[in-house]
N, C-alpha and C positions, 0 to 999 in steps of 0.2 A: 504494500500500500504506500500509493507518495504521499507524505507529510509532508506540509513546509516546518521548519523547524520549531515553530511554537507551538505547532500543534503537536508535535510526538512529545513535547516536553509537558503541555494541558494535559494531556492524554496520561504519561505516565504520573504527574503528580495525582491528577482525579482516579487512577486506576488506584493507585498507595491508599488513597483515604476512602475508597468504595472497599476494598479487599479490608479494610483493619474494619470497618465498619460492621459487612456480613461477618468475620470472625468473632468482633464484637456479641453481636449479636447470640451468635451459635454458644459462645461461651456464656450467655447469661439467662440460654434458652431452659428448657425442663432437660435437653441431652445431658448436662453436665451432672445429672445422677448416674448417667451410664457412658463415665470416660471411653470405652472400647468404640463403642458407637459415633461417640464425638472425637477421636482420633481418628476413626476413618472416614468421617464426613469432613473433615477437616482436610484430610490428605486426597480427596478425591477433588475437593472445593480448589484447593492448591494446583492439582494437577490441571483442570480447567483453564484456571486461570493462567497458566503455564501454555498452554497449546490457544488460547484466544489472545493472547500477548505473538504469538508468532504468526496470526493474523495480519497484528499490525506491523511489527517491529524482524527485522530481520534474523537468525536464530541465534546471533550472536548478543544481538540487542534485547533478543528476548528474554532469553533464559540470565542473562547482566540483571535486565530490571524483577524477574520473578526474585533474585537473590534481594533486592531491594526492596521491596514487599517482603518478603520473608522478616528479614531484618526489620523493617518497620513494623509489623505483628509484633518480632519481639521485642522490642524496645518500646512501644505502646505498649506491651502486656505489662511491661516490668514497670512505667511509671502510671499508669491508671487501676493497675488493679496487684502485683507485688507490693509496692514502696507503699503505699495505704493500708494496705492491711496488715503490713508490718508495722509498722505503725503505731496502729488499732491496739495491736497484740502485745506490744512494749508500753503503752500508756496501761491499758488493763495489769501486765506486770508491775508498774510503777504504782499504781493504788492498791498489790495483796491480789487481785483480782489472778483468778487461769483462764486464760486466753480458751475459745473453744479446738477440741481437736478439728481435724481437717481429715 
């Protein structure tokens, strides 16, 4: 697909924040009582998006930005939903309180 160069760069910044978004989402859905479920809907979501990224982006380009999403999932995971609840779990230590298991 020819892009002029703003547009493959709209493209992959909107593609980063749609992709954290449905992961978002998937994580905060009912799946996340049954992890096995939500790893492979996760890994099949990824693999999608990996092969409609080579729609637009060359396969060098592509599989460059799936690692860029990838990386962005985690690095979103770790300051919206790790760094908070760690947090959470050091304040309730700090008052005597036990943190709940996980």
């Amino acid at each position: 697909m020819d892009l002029a160069p703003w547009q493959a760069v709209a493209f992959g910044i909107g593609s980063m924040i749609v992709v954290w978004l449905v992961y978002d989402a998937l994580c905060r859905s009912p799946l996340i009582e049954n992890t096995y479920l939500l790893l492979i809907i996760v890994f099949i979501f990824l693999a999608v998006v990996g092969w409609a990224l080579t729609l637009v982006y060359s396969g060098r380009g592509a599989f460059i930005h799936l690692g860029a999403v990838t990386a962005t999932i985690m690095t979103a995971n770790v300051a919206h939903s790790i760094i908070p609840n760690q947090r959470r779990a050091v304040a309730m230590l700090i008052k005597g309180e036990t943190p709940p298991a996980i």
